[in-house]
DSSP file (Angstrom, degrees, kcal/mol; ACC not computed):
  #  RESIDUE AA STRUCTURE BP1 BP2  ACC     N-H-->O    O-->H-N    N-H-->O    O-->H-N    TCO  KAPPA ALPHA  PHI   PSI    X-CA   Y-CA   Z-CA
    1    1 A X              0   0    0      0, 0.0     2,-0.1     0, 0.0     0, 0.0   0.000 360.0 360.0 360.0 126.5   -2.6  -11.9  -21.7
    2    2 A X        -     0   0    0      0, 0.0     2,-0.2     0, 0.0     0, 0.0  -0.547 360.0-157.2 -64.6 137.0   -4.9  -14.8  -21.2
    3    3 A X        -     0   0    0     -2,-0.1     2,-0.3     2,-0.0     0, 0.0  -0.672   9.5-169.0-104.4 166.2   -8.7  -13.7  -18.8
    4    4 A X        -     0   0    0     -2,-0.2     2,-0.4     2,-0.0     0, 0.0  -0.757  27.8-108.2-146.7 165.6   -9.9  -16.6  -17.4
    5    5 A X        -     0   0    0     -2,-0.3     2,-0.4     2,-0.0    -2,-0.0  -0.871  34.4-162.4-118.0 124.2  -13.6  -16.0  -15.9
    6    6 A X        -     0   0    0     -2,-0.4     2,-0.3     0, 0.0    -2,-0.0  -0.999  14.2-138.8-136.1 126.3  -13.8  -15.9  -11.5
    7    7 A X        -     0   0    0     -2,-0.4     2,-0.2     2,-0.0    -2,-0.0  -0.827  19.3-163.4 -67.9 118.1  -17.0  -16.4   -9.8
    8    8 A X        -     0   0    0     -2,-0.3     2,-0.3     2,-0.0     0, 0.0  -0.612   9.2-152.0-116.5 141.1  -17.5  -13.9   -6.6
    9    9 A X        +     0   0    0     -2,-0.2     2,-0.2     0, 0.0    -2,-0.0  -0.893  31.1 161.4-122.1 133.7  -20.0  -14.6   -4.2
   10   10 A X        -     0   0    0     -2,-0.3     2,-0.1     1,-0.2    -2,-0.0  -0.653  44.0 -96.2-153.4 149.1  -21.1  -11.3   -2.7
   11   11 A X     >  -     0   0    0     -2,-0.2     4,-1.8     1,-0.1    -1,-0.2  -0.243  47.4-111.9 -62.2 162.0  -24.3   -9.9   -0.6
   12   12 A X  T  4 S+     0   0    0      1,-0.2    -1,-0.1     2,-0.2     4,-0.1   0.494 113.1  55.1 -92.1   5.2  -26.5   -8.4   -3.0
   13   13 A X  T >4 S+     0   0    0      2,-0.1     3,-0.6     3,-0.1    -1,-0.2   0.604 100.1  61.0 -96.2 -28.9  -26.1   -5.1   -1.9
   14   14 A X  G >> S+     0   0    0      1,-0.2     4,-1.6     2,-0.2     3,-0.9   0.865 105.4  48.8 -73.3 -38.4  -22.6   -5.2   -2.3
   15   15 A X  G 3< S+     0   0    0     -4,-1.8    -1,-0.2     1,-0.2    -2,-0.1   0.434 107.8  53.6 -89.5  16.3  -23.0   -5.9   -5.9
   16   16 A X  G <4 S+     0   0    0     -3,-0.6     4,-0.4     3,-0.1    -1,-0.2   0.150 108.3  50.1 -67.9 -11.2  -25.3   -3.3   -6.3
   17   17 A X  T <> S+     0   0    0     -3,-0.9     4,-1.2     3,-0.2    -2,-0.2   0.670 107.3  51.9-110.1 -21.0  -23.0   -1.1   -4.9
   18   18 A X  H  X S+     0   0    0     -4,-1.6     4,-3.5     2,-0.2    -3,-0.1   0.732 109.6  50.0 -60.3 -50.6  -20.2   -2.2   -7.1
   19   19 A X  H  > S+     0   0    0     -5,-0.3     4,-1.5     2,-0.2     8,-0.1   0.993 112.3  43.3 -61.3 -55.8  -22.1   -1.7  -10.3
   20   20 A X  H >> S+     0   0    0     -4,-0.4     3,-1.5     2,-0.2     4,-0.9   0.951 117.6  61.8 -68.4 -51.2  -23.5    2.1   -9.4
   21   21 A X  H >X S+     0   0    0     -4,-1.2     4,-1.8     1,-0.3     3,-1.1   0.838 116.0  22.6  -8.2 -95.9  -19.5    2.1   -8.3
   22   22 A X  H 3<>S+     0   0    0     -4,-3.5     5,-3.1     1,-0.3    -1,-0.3   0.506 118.8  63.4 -73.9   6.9  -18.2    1.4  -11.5
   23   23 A X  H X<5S+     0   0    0     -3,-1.5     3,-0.8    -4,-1.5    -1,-0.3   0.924 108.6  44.1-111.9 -62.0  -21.3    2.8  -13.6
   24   24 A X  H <<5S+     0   0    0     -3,-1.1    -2,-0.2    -4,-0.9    -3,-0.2   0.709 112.1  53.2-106.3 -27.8  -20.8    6.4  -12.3
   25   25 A X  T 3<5S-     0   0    0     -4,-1.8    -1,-0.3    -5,-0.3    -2,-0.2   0.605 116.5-109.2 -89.9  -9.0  -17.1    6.1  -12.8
   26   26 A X  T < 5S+     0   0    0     -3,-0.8    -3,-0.2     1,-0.2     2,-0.2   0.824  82.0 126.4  91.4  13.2  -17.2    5.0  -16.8
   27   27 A X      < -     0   0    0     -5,-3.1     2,-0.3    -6,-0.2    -1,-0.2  -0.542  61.8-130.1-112.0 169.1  -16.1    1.6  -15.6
   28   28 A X     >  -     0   0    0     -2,-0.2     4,-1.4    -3,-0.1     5,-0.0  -0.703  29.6-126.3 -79.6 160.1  -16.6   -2.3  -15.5
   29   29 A X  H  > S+     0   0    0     -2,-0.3     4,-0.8     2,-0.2     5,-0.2   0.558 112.7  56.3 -64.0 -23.4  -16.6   -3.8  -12.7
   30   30 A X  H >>>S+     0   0    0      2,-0.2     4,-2.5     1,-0.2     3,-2.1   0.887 106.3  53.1 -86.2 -56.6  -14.0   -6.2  -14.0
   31   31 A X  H 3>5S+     0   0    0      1,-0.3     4,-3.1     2,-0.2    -2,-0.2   0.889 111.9  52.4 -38.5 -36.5  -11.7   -3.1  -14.9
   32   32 A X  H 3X5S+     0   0    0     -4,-1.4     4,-1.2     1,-0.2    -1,-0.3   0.730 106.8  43.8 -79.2  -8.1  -12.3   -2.1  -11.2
   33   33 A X  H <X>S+     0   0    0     -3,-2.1     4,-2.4    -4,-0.8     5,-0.6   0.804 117.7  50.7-123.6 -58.4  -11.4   -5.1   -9.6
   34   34 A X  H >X5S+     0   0    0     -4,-2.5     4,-1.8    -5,-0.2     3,-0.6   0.995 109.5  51.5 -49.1 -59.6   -7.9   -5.1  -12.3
   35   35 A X  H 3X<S+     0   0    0     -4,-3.1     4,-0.8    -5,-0.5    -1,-0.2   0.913 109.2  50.0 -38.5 -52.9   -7.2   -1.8  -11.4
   36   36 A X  H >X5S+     0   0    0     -4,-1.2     4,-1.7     2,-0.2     3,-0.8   0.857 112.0  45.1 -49.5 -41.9   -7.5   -3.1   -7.5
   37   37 A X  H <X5S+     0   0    0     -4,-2.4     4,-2.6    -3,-0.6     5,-0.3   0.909 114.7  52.7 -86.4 -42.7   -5.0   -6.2   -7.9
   38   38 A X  H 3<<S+     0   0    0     -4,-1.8    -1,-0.3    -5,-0.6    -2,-0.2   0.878 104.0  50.2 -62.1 -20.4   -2.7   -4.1   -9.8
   39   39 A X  H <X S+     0   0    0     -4,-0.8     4,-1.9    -3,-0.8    -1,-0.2   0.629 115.4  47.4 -97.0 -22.2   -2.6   -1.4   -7.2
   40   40 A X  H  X S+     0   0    0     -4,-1.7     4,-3.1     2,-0.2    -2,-0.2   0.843 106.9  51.7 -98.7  -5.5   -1.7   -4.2   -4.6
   41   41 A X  H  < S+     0   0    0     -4,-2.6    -1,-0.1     2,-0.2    -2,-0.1   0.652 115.7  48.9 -85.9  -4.9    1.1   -6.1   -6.6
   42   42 A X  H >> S+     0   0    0     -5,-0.3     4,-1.2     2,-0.2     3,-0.6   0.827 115.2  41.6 -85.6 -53.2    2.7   -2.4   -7.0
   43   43 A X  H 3< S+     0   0    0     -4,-1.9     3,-0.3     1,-0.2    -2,-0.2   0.902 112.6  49.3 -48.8 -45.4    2.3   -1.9   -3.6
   44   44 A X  T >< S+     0   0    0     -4,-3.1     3,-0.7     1,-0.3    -1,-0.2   0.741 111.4  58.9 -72.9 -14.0    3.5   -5.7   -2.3
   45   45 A X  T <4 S+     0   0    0     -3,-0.6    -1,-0.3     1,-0.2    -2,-0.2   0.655 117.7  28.0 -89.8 -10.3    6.8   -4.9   -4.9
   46   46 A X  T 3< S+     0   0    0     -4,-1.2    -1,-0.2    -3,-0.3     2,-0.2  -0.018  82.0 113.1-122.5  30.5    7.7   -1.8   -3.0
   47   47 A X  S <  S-     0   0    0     -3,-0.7    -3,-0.0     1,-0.1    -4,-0.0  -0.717  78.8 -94.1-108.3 171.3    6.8   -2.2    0.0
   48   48 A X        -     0   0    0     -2,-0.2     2,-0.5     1,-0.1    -1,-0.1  -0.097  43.2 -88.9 -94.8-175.1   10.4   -2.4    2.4
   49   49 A X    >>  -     0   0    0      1,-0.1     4,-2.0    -3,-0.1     3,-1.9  -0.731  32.2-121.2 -90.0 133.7   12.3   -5.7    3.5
   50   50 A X  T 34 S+     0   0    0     -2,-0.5     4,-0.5     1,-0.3    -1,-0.1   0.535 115.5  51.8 -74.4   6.9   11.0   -7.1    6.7
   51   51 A X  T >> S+     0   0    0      2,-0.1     4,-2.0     3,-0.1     3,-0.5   0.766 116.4  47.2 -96.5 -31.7   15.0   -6.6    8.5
   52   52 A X  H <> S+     0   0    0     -3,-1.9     4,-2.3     1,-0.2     3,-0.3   0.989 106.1  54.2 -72.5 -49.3   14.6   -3.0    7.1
   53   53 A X  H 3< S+     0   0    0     -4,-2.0    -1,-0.2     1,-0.2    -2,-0.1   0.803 104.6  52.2 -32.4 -45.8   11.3   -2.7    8.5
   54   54 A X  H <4 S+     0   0    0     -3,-0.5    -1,-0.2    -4,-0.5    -2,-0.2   0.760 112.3  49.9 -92.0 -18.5   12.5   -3.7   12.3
   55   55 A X  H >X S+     0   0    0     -4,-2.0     3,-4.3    -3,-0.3     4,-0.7   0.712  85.4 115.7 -74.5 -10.0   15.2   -1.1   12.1
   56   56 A X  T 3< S+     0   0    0     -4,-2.3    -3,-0.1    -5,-0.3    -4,-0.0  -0.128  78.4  14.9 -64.0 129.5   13.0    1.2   11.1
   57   57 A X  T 34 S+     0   0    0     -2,-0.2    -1,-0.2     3,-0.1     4,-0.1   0.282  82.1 127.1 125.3 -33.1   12.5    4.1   13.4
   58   58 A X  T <4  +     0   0    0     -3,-4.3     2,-0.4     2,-0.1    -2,-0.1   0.791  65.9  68.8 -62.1 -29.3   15.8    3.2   15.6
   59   59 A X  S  < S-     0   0    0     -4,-0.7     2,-0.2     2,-0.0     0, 0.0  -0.753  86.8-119.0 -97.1 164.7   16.9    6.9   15.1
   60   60 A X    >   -     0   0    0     -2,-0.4     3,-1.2     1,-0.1    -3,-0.1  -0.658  11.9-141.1 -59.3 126.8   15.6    9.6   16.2
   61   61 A X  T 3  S+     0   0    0      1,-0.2    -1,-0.1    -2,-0.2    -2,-0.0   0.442  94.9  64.6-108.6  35.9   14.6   11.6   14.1
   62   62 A X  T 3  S+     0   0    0      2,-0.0     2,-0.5     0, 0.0    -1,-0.2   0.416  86.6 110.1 -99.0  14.1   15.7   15.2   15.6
   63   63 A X  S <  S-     0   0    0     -3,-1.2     2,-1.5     1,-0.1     3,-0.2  -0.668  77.3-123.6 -89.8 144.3   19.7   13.7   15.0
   64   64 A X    >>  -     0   0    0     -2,-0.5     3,-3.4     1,-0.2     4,-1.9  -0.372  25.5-164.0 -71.9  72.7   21.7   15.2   12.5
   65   65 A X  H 3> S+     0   0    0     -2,-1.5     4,-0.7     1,-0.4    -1,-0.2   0.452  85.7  39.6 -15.1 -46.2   22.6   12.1   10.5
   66   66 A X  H 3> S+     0   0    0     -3,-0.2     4,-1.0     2,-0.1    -1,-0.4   0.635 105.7  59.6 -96.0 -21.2   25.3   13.6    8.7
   67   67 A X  H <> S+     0   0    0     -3,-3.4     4,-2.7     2,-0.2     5,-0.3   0.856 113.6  48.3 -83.7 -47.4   27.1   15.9   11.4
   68   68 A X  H  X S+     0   0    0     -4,-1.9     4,-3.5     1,-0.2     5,-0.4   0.958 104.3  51.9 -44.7 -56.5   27.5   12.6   13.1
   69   69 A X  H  X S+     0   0    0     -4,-0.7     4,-0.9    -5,-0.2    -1,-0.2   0.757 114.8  40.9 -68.3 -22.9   28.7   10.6   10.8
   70   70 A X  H  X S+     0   0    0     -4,-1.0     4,-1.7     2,-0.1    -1,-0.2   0.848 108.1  62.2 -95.1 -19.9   31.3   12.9    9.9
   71   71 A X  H  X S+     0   0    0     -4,-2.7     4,-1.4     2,-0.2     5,-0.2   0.750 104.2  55.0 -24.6 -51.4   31.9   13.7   13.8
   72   72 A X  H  X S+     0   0    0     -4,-3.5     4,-2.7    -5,-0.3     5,-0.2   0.951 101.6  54.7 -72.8 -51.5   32.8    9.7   13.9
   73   73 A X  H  X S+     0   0    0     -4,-0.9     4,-1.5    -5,-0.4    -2,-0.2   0.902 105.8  53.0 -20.7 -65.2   35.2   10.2   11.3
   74   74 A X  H >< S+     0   0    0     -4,-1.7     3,-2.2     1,-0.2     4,-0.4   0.886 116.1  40.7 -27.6 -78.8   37.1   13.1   13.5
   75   75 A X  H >< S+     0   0    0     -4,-1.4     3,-1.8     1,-0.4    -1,-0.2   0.758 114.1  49.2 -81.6 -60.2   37.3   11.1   16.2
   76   76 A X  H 3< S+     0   0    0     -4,-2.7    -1,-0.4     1,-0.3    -2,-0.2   0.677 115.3  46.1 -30.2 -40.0   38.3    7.8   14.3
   77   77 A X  T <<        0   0    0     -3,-2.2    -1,-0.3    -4,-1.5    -2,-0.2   0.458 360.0 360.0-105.1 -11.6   41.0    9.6   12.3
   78   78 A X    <         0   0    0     -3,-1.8    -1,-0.2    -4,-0.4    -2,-0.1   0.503 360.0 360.0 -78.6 360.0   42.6   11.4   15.2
């Protein structure tokens, strides 16, 4: 993997607070900041599909999901 080098401008307390951050943790600061982009390019790859998303929620959730569905069956097949 190719680094390439990115300039942050930050308060100075924030990068003081980053450093005892990764300093107490055994880290760099650049490791913390990889760790971070990795944990959100896992997250944006699993996260759900925005059609799934707008159904979500449309059942109830006290139905039985499965007593229904075979309940439509019955009825279908009769």
């Amino acid at each position: 993997m190719d680094n390439a080098i990115l300039t942050v401008q930050l308060a100075t307390q924030d990068i003081e607070f980053i450093e005892q951050y990764a300093k107490h943790r055994g880290a760099t600061v650049s490791e913390l900041i990889k760790d971070y982009i990795q944990s959100l390019q896992v997250s944006q790859e699993s996260s759900l599909h925005p059609d799934i998303q707008k159904i979500t929620g449309i059942v109830p959730l006290d139905i039985d999901a499965k007593a229904a569905y075979y309940q439509r069956l019955l009825k279908k097949h009769q």
